[in-house]
N, C-alpha and C positions, 0 to 999 in steps of 0.2 A: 355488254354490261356497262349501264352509267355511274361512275365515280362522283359521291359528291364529297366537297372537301370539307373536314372536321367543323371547321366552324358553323356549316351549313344546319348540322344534325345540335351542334350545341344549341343554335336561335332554337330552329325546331323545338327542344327538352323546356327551354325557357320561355318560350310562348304557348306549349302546352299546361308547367306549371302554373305559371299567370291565368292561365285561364279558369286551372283547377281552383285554382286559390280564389280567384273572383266568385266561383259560383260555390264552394265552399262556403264564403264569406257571406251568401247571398241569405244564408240560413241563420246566420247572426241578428243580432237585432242590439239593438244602441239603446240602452238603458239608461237611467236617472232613478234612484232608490235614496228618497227624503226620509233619513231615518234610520239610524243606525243601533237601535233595541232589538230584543227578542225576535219581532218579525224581519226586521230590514237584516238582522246577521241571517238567518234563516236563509230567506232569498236570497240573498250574497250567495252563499252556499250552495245551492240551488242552482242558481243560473249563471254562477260561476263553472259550475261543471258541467255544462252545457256551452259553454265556450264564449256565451254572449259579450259585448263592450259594457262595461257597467263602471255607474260614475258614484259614487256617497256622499249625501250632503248630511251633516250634524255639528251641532254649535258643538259638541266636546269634539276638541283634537286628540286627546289620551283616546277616548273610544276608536275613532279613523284609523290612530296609529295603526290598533291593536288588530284590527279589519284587513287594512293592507298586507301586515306583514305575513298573515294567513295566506289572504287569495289577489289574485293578480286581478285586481281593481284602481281607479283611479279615485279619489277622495278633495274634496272640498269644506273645508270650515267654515259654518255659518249659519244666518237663517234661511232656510229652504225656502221662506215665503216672501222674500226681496230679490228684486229684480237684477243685482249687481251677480247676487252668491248663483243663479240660476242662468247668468252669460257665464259667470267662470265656468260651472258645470258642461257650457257648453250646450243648451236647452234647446239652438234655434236645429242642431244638427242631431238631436235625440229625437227615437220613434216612441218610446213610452215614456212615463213618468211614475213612479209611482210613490206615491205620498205615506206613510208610516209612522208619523212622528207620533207620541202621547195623546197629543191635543186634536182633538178632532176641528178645530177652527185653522188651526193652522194647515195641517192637512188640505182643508177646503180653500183658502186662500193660494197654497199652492199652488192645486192644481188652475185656480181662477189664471193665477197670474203668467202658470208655463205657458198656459194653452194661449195667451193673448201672445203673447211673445213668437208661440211655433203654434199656428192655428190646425196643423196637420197630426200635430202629439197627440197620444192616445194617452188619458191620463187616468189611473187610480188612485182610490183614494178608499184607507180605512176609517170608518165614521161606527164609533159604538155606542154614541148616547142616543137611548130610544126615542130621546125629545126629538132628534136629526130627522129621525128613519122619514116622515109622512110627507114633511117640505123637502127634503133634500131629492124624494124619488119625484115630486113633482115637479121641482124646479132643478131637473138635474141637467137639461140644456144650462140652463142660465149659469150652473155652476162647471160648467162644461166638463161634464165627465164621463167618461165609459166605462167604468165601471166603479160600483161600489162593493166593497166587501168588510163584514162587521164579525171577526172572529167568534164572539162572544153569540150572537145569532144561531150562525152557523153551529158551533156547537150544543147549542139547544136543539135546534132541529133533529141532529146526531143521537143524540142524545134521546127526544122523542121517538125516533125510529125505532131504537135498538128495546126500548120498552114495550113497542108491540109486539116484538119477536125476541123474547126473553130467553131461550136458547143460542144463539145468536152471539160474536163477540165482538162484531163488526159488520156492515150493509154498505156495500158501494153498487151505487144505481146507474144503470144500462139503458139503451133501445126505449126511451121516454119513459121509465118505470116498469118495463114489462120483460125486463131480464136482469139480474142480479150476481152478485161475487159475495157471496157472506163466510166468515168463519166461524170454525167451529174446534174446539178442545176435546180431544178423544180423552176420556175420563177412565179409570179404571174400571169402570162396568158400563160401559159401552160396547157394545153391540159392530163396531166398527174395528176392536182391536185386534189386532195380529190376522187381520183378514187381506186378502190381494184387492188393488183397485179393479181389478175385470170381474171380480164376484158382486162388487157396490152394488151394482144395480137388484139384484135378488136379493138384497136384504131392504133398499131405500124405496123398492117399487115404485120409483119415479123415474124420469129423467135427468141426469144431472152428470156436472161432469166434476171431478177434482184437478185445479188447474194450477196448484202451486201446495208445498207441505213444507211448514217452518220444524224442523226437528233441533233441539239442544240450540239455537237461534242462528241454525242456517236453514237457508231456504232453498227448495229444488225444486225442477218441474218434472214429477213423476211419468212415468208409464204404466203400461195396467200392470206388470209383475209387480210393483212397488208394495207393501207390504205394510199396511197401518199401524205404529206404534201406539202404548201409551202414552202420553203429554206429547202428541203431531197435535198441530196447528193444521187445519185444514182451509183450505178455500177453495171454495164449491162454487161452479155456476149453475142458474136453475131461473127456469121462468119464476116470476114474481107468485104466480098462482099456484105452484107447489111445492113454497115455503112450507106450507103447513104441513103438508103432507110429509116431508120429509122428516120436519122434527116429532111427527108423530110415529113414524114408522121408525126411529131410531130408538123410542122412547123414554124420548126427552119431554115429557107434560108441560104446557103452557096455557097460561088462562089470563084471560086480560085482565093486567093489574087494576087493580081496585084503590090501592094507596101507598103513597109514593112518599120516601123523607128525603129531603132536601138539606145537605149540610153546607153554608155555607149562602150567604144572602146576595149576591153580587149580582150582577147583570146576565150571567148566566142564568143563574137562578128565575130573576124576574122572568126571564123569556120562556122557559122552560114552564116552571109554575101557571103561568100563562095561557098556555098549549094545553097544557094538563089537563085545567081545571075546565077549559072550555068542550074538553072529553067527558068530563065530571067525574073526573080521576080525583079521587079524594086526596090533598095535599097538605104536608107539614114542611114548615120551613125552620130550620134552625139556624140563628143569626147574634152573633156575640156582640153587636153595634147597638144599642139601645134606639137611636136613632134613625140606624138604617131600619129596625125592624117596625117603628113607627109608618117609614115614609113607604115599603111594601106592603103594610096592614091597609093604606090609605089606596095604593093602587092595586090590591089586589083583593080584593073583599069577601071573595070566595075562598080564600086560602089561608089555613089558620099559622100564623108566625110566631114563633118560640121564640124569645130572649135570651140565650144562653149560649155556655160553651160545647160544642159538636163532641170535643173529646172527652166531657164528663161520661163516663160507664151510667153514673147511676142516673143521667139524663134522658141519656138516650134509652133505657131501658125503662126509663118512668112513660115514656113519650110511646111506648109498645116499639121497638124496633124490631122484638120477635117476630110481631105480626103484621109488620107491612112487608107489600110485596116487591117494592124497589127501593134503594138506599144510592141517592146521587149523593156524589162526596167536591164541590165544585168550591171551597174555601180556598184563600191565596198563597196558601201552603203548601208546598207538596207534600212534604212531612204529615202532617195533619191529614190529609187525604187518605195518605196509602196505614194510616194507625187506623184511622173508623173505617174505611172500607175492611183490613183484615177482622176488624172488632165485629163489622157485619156480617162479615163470611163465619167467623166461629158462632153467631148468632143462630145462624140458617138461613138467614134471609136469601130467596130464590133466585133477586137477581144484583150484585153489586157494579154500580156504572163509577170509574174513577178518575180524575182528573186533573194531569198533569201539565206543569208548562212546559217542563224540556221533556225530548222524546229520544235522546240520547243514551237514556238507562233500561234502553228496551228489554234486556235482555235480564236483568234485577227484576223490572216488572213482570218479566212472564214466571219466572224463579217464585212470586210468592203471589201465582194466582190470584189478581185482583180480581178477577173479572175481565169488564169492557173499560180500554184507556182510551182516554179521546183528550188530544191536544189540540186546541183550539189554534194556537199558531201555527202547526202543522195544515190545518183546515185551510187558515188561510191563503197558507205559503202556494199548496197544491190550486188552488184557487184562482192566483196568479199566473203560477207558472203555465198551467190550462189555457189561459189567455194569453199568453209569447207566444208560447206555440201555435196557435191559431193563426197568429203573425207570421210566423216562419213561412208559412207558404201554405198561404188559404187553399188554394186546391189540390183536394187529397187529404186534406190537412186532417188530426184527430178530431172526430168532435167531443167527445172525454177521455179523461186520463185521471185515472186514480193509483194513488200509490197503496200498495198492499205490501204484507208480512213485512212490519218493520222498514219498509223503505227498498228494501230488497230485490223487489218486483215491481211493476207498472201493469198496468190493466189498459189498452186505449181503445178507443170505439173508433172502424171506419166504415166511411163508405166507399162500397163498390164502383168505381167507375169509366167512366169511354178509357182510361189510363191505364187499370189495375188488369195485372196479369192472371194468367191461367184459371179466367171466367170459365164457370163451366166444368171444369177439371175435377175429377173425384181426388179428396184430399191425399188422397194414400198416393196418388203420384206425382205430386210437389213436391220439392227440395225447400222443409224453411230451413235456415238459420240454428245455430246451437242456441239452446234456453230458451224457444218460441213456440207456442201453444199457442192454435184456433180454437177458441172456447166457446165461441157460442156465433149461432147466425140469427139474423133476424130477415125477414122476408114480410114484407109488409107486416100486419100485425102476430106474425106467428115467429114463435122462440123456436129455434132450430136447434139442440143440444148435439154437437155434429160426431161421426164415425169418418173411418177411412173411406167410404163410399158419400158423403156429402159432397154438393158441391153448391160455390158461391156464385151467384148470377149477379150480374149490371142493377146497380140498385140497392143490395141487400146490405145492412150494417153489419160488418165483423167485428167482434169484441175477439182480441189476440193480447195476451201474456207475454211478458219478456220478462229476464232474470239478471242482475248484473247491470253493467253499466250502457247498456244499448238502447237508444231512444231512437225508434222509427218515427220517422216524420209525415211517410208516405207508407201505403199499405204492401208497396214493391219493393221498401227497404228489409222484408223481413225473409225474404225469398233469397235462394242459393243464387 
């Protein structure tokens, strides 16, 4: 037997750490986040738990303080769009950028001037004035960016979706639109309650899988015993084509809305009204700005705009609230929102969409049944982070990642590849991970709803569930 002597095995421990640590490290990614509001705290948050290098540029120092002493970030005072505040930041050694401020010119100058600085940065930039949208996607070399994102948009779009499928409390999109994660509210006379997941399918007559259940506002990933309460939160996966079918077979009735109120005139709104009306979805706008409702009546000509306050009762019921079929609530209030959305649910109105900025009180908003919440900074924030990730390590890498139940969960889409393990294998004998659900396969165009006899082949997209704080990077992170 060869003796070696202690210091030997010490290098050893220390050259294996360093290694660890290196490729560890390798998963990191070296940020710059212009903007330290609603979105840029957000992100902080975000990709601060996720381990990444992250730096804050903002002209208030009392705001940076308040950032730091939270999360272990580094911070800069200044203008984000001068070349001094963006060497302190440290710009030529950063892989992203991403811009955040108010102003959407500033934003844009940013990122003009990181990227001239570090011509390798990957730069975002939030842009919400529609004036932007048409030159900016055309001239977005010149403005050197990679991506755009316009919270206020995005929410509209959100917001559109969940009107066609007015059962519905939420739509996160899969496999290019041809596989879906929607929730759903098991109601008092639902047909779903006090029943076991292994009978679901003899009552929904479709394919579909339950792949996460929010109860009293925690979330778990069932098995078929699991046992449907009243007030579960549901999230279903299901090919895109038997949406219908399912909320017909639960009998939940839906019929495409006809006419739709808008509380609330803001950019949201325009976008939204927009979309609507080019459906020929009959549209009211209710707007307390005299002037903002001028300068909507001028860009939207098919859309009749009300002058007034959202939360007069006797308004809203002069304007029919009874009988339209949807009530968006998108005013800069919260307060205001979650008062007409309840005024609309004691209405009857079928379906109430409501709109929050912070998404912290989740658990208040599910307590007094809004409806559907859609936070536009949230939209955002996941929007982003969607795009780090892709950076972490492009092969293998997710190509979506939706947060679901409150933040609680993640949804990611992979693909199969020369890399990914146990090709082939019928799922029932793989070892994942605690709190991991394979919830759906896709195999060229067909939606695979999987059992313990599936198995994933070289190619096919996996959409897989995780619970808690575990963020798979690769599709072999999720396996024993």
């Amino acid at each position: 037997m060869v003796y070696f002597p202690l210091a030997f095995w010490i290098s050893i421990d220390i050259i294996e750490i360093a290694l660890l640590f290196r490729k560890v490290r390798e998963f990191f990614v070296k940020i710059i986040i212009a903007g330290d509001g609603k979105v840029g705290l957000s992100l902080t948050q975000k990709l601060a738990e996720e381990g990444h290098d992250l730096t804050l540029i903002d002209s208030n120092q009392h705001v940076l303080d308040s950032t730091v002493e939270r999360y272990d970030v580094m911070a800069v005072q200044g203008n984000c769009a001068a070349m001094r505040v963006l060497e302190k930041a440290e710009v030529e050694s950063a892989e992203i950028l991403v811009a955040a401020t108010s102003a959407d010119e500033v934003n844009l100058l940013c990122c003009m001037t990181a990227h001239a600085m570090n011509p390798k940065l990957h730069t975002i930039a939030r842009i919400r004035n529609p004036e932007y949208a048409a030159q900016i996607f055309s001239m977005r070399e010149l403005y050197a960016l990679s991506l755009i994102v316009n919270p206020e948009n995005q929410a509209a779009r959100e917001i559109n979706r969940l009107i066609k499928y007015p059962g519905f409390l939420q739509r996160d999109v899969f496999a290019r639109s041809r596989a879906e994660i929607v929730e759903l509210r098991v109601e008092e006379d639902s047909r779903l309650k006090d029943v076991p997941l292994y009978k679901l399918d003899s009552i929904v007559n479709c394919k579909v899988l339950v792949c996460a259940v929010s109860r009293e506002g925690v979330t778990s990933i069932p098995n078929g015993d699991f046992i449907i309460k009243e007030g579960d939160r549901l999230f279903v996966t299901a090919p895109s084509e038997a949406l219908t079918v399912l909320l017909k077979n639960l009998g939940i009735i839906t019929k495409k809305a006809k006419r739709v109120m808008i509380c609330g005139g803001g950019r949201i709104c325009y976008y939204l009204a927009d979309d609507l009306a080019k459906q020929g979805i009959n549209v009211q706008i209710i707007e307390s700005d005299r002037k903002r409702c001028e300068e909507l009546a001028q860009q939207l000509p098919k859309v009749s705009v009300i002058n007034g306050d959202a939360s007069n009762q006797y308004l809203l019921e002069s304007e029919g609230v009874n009988d339209c079929d949807a009530l968006v609530t998108v005013t800069g209030m919260d307060e205001m929102n979650l008062i007409v959305s309840l005024f609309a649910k004691k209405c009857g109105v079928g379906q109430v969409i409501t709109k929050v900025s912070r998404s912290d009180s989740n658990s208040i908003y599910e307590s007094l049944e809004l409806g559907s919440i859609i936070c536009p900074k949230d939209l955002c924030c996941n929007t982003i982070v969607r795009y780090v990730r892709s950076m972490q390590n492009t092969t293998g890498a997710a190509l979506t990642v939706h947060s679901i139940a409150d933040g609680q969960a993640e949804a990611l889409e992979f693909v199969v590849d020369a890399k990914t393990d146990h090709v082939a294998e019928p799922l029932r004998a793989i070892r994942l991970k605690k709190n991991v659900l394979i919830a759906c396969i896709t195999r060229r165009a067909k939606i695979i709803i999987p059992d313990g006899d599936t198995k994933y082949l070289r190619g096919d997209a996996v959409i897989v569930v995780v619970k808690g704080g575990m963020r798979p990077l690769q599709l072999n992170d999720i396996f024993e």
